[in-house]
N, C-alpha and C positions, 0 to 999 in steps of 0.2 A: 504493500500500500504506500511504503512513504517514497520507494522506488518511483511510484507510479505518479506519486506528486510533484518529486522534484522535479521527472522528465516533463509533465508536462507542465510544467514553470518554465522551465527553457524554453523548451520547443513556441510557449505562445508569447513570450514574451519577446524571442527571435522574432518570431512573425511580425508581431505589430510592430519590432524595430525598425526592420526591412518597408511596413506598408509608410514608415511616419518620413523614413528614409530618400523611396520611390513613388510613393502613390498620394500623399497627404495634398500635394498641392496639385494635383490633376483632377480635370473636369468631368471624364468620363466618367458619373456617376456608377454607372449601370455594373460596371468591372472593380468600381471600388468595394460596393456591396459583395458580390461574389467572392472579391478576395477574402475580405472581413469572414463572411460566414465559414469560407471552405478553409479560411487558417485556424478558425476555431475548431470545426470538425478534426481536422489534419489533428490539431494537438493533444485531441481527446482519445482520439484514435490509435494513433502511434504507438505508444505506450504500451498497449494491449498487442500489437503483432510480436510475430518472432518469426523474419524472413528467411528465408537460405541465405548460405553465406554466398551471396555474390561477387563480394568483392575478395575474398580467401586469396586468389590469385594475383595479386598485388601486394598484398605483405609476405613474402619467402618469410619462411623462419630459419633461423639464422642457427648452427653448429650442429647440423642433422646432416649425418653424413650418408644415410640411403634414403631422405624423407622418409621412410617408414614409421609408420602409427599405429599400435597394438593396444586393442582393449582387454582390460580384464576386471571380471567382479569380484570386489574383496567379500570375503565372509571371515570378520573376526569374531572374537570371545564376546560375550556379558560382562560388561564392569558396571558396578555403580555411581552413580554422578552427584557430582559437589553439588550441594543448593548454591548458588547467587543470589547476594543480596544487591539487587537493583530496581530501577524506579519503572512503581507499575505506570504505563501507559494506559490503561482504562480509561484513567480521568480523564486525558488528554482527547482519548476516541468518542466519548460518554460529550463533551463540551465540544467540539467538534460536530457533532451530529446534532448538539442541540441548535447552536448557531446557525446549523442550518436547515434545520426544522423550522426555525425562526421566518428564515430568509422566505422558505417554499411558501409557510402557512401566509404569510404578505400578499405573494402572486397568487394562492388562493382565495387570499381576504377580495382583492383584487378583482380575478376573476366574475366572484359571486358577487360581487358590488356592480358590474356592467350586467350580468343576466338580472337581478332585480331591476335595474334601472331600465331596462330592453323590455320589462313587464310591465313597469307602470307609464311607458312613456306611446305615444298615439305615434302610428304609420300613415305616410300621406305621400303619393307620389306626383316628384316635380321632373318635369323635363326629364323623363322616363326613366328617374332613380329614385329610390324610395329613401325614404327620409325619416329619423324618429325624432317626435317633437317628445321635450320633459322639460315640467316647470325647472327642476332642479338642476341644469343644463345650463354652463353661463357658457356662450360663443358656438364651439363647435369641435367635435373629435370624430375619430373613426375609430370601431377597434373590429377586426376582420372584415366582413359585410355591413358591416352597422353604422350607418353615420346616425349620428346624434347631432341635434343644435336648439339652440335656445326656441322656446316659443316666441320670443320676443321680438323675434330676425324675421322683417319682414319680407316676399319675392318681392315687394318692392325695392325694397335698399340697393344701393350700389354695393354691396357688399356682396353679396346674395350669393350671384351668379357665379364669381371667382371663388367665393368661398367653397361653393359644392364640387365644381369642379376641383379645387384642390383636393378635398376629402375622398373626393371618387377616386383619384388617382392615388391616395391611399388603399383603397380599398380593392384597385384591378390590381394594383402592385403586389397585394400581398404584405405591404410589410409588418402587420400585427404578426406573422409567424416567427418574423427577423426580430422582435418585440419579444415573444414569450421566450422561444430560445436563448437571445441572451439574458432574458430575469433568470432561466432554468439554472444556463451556465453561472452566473455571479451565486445565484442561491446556495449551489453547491461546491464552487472553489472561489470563498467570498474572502479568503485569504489572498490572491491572486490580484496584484493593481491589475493589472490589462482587465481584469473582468468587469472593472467598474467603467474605468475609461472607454473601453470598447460601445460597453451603451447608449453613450451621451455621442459618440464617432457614429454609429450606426441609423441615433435618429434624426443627427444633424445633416445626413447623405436620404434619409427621408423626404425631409424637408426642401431640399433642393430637387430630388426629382418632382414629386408633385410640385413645385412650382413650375419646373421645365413645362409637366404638362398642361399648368394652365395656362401658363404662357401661349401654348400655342391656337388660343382662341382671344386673344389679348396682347396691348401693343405694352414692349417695357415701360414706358412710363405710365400709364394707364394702371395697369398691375400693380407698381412701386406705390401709386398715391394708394391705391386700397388699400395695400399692406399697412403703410406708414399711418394711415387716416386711421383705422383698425383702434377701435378705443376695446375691444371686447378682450377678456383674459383668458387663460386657460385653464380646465379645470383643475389641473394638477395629477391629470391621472397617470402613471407610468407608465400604464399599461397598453395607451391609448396614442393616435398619432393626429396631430390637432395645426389647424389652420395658425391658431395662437398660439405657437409653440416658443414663441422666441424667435432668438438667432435674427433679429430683422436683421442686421448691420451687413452681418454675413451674407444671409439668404442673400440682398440687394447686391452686395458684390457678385456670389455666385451666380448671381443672374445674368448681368452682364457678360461671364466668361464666356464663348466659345466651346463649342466641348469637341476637344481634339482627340486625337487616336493615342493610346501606351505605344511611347517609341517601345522595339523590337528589345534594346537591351536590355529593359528595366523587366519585361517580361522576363526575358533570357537571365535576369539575375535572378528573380524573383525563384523562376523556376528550379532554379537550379541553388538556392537556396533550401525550399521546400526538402527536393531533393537530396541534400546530403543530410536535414535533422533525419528524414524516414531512414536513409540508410546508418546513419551513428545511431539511431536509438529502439529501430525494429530488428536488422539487421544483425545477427551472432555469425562472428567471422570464423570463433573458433568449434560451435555446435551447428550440426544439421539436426533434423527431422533423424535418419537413417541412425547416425550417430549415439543420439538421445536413444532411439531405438536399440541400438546394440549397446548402449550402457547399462541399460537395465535387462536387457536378456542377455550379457556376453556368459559366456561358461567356460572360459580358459580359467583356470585356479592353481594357486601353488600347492606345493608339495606340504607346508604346514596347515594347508585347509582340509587337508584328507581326514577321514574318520582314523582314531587314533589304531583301532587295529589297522588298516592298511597302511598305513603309517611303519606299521611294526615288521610289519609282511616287506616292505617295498624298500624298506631305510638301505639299504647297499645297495641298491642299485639307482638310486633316485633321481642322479644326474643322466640318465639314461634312459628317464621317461618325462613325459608331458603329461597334464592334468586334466582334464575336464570334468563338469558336473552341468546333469543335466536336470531339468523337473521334468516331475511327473506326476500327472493326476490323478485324480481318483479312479481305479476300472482299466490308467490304460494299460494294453500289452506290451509289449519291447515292440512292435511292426509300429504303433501308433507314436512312438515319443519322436517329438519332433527334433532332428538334428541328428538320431544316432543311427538314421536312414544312409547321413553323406558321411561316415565316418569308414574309410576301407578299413577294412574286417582283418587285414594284413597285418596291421599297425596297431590293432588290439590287445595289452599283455593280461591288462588286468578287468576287470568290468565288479563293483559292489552293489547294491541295492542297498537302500538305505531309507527304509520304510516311514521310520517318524517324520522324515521330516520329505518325505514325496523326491526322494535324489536319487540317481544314479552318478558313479563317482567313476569313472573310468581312465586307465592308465593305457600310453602310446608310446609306441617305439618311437626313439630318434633315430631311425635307419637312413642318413642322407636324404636321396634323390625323392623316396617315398616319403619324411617326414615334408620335405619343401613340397610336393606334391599337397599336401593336407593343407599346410600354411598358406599355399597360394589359392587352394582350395576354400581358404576361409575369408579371403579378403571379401569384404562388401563392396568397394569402388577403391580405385586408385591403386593405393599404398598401405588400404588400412585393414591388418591381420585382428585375429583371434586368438591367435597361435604364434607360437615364436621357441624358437630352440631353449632362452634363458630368460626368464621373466625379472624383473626391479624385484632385487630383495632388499629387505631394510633393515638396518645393522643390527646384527644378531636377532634376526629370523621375526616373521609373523608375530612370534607371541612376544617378542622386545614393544613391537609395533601398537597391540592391542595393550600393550603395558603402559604405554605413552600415551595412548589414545583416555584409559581410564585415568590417568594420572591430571592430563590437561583439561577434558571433555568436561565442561557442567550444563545442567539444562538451566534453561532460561527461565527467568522471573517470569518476564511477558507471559510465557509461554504456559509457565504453571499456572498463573494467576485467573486465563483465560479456557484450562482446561486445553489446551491444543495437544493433540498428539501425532504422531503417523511417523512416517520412516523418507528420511532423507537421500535422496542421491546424490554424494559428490564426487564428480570426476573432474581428475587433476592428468599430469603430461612428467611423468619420468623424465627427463632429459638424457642425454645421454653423458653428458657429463654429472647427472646423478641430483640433482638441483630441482624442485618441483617447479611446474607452470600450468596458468591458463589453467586455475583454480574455479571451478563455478559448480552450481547449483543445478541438476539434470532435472530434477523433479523434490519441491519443497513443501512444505507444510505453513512456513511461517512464524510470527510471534518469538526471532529472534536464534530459533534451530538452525534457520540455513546458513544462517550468519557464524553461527559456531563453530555449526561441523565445517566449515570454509576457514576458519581462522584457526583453527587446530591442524590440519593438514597444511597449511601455509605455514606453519612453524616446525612442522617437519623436515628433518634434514639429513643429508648422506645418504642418500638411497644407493644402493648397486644397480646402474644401471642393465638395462636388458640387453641382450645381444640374440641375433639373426644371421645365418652365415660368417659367424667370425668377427662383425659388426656390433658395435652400440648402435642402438636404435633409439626413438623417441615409441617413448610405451604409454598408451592412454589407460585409466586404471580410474576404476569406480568404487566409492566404499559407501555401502546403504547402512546407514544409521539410524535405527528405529527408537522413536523417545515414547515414554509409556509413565504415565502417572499411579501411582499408588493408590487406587480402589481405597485399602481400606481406613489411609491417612486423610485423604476426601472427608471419606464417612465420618470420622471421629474429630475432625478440628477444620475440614472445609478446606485446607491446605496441603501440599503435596509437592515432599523434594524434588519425585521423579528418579526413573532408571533411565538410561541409557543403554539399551540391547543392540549390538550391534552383530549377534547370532547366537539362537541358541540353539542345543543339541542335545536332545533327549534318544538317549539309547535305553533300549530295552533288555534287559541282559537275561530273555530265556534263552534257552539252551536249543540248535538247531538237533533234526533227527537224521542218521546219517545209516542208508543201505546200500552199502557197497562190500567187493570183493574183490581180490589184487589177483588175475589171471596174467601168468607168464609176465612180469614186470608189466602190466596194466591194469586199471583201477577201474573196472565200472560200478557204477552206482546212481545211486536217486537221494538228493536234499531232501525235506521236508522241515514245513515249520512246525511249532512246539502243538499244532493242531491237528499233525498227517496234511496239510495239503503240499505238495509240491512247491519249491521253492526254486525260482528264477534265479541266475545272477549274482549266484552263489563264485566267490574268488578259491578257486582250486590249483593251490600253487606247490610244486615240489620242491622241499625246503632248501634252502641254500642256492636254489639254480634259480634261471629265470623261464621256467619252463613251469605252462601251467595252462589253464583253460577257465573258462563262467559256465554253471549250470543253465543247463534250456529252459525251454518254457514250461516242459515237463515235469521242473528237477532234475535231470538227468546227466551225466556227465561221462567221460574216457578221457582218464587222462594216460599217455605212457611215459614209462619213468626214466631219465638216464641210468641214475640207479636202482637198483632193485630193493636197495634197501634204505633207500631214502623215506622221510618220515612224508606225509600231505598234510599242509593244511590249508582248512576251510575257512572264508571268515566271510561275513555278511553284515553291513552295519544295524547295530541292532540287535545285534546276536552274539555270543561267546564263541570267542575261535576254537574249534575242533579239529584235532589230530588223528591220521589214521595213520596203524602203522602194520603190514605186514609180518611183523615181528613176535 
């Protein structure tokens, strides 16, 4: 929200800089108003986009020596988080809304003050306009279709005739809508100069066209004595667009102008004005759409995300495999999870299920030509992987990382105070010289989280950068940080420190059922869970080697042994590791 006010504080205060700059002393009414209204939309607007980076291709970045861009999603530990003592914003939201509760109920007081007065007042058509006469009416206004004028004002008067036609030309103009729109915008950013100023700029570009066009039934001085002779005043209404409006000095000068054409350059600056606040303030050079997308579904993972038994199984060899973790839903098969469809079956060592939490954890050979195969296989567009030979480690491992992370991390005041909860995306850019960047916010909750988990990873530092053929690379890497208030701290005092989850991992520790039998140095057999039914994805590995296979969809497994006398074991997250031994 307060993002959204400062941009559009700039953006329209540019604006009207640029119109007070280019446009203020030009006659062409008709493009003044258009500017006015569309630089206000423009900066209401803005704010609210979030373009493609179109311009990405003009800033190189600078010490990437294959431009390569690698995603990965973190999943750390649960730690719990420091309370902060800071200042609730409430109040500030709470007087904020009232102020303009104030502003609105005006334009409404407003409003319902012209529909009573449009009741009691009598319809009479002149010179094929219709007209409302009300005692309570001094001079003359318009407000959408409705002219109003005194009972007083006779068709006779010299006044009369020019009077109507001006009001008419209020009324085919339109500009009561130019009218409520800006009460709307001042109502609601009544903090904002340009929203007040812009009002009084918009009815005084009023005022000059309906004179335009009654001029053109009237000679200039003829018109001038009316206006000037004009003893009648205005009602005062804001709401409303009135022959008596003021401004004579002006009106009478702008009468006399000429109304020329906008020279080409003032457009051409104007335009291209416009132009660069939408691309500085819509515009993310460093996130796409796609990007955002593969940050919050990447499934590349380190070696310390693995479920601690595979962890146990895989630790000697670990630099010699690659991580992934996929979801999985509720019901589906291994044919239905999306992703482990494009994974060749070659480069498979390891594959876990990991029930609690909907995952499958799978381990990949780095065989060369087959692993770059997969890597290029995983790129979305360009240069940007999923995969990479060596991922950003942070000094002394994942859990140094989640150690820092509970250490520095607290939930926000705001945030408790408000009740906000949900889970954070921040994705930040390894370097390759190991330095983070281009630290931002992928999907946020608000009330102060985004800002946190963004300034805790910016004080992170020494990463190991990642490498790709032999290469440092630049590694893009996402950490989802879920903030969760305290139910029962709520309940009992209406306040709540707040945790900070940023994964948690519930393992089940029954015991898997295992029928198998070791024919001629080979294992066949059937998993089941602690229920009899057949168990999937089961990791069947022969101890010491890297030589192993996953359970089918059956349960079902063959593994053959280098040795014969080597021990298997089974492990499935979730589950207690099982050993079979021939022996």
């Amino acid at each position: 929200m307060i993002n959204y006010l400062i941009e559009l504080f700039v953006i329209h205060s540019l604006l009207m800089v640029g119109y007070l700059v280019f446009l203020r002393q030009e006659s062409d009414y008709n493009k003044l108003r258009i500017y006015l209204l569309g630089a206000t939309l423009l900066s209401i607007v803005v704010p609210l986009l979030h373009f493609p980076a179109v311009v990405a291709f003009l800033t190189p970045r600078q010490g990437t020596p294959s431009g390569e861009v690698v995603t990965y999603l973190l999943n750390p530990a649960m730690i719990n988080a420091k309370s902060t003592a800071g200042y609730d914003f409430s109040f500030i939201i709470w007087l904020y809304a009232l102020i303009s509760f104030w502003f609105l109920s005006q334009v409404v007081r407003g409003v319902t003050y012209l529909l009573r007065l449009r009741n009691v007042s009598t319809r009479e058509l002149v010179n094929g306009i219709y007209v409302r006469r009300a005692a309570n009416v001094r001079g003359s206004f318009t407000f959408f279709n409705w002219i109003f004028m005194d009972k007083n004002i006779s068709m006779d008067q010299e006044e009369f005739t020019p009077m109507l036609n001006h009001e008419s030309a209020h009324a085919k103009l339109g500009h009561s809508y130019d009218i409520l729109f800006f009460q709307l915008f001042r109502a609601c950013f009544w903090w904002l100069p340009s929203a007040w100023w812009i009002q009084n700029e918009i009815k005084k570009i009023h005022e000059y066209q309906a004179d335009a066009y009654a001029l053109k039934s009237y000679s200039m001085d003829q018109y001038s004595s009316i206006l000037i002779s004009s003893i009648l005043k205005s009602n005062g209404l804001s709401l409303a667009s009135s022959f008596h409006d003021g401004l004579i000095l002006k009106r009478l000068k702008a009468m006399k102008r000429k109304v020329t054409q906008l020279k080409p350059w003032k457009v051409g600056a104007l335009t291209a004005l416009c132009a660069i606040l939408a691309i500085a303030f819509a515009c993310n050079e460093q996130l796409d759409g796609e990007i955002k997308k593969m940050g919050e579904q990447s499934n590349a993972i380190s070696f310390d995300q693995l479920p601690p038994g595979m962890q146990t199984d895989l630790g000697q060899m670990k630099d010699q495999l690659a991580f992934i973790k996929l979801e999985v839903r509720e019901g589906d098969q291994l044919s239905d999870i999306e992703g482990l469809q494009d994974i060749d079956e070659e480069l498979i060592h390891t594959m876990n299920i990991d029930k609690a939490n909907n995952a499958i954890y799978i381990a990949l050979m780095k065989d060369g030509a087959n692993f770059d195969y997969v890597a290029e296989k995983s790129k979305m567009e360009g240069e940007v992987f999923t995969m990479v030979e060596s991922q950003p480690r942070y000094p002394g491992g994942m859990t140094s990382f989640y150690n820092y992370l509970g250490q520095e991390m607290t939930y926000p005041a705001e945030a408790r105070a408000k009740g906000i909860e949900g889970r954070v995306y921040v994705q930040f850019i390894v370097e390759p010289d190991g330095t983070i960047s281009e630290i931002t916010t992928l999907k946020g909750i608000g009330g102060g989280c985004d800002a946190e988990a963004e300034r805790v990873m910016r004080n992170s530092t020494g990463w190991i950068p990642g490498m790709q053929r032999g290469k440092n690379v630049r590694v893009r890497m996402v950490l989802p940080v879920t903030f969760k208030l305290n139910k029962d701290e709520l309940a009992n005092d209406g306040n709540s420190k707040g945790i900070i989850v940023i994964n948690e991992v519930e393992n089940d520790n029954d015991r898997m059922k295992i029928s198998a039998n070791l024919q001629e140095g080979v294992w066949i057999g059937t998993v089941y869970d602690p229920k009899g039914k057949p168990l999937a994805g089961v990791n069947i590995v022969e101890k010491n080697t890297t030589s192993g296979t996953v359970s089918d969809r059956d349960g079902t497994f063959k593994l053959k042994l280098i040795n014969p006398a080597s021990e298997v074991i089974l492990s499935s997250v979730g589950y207690e590791s099982v050993k079979l031994s021939g022996n």
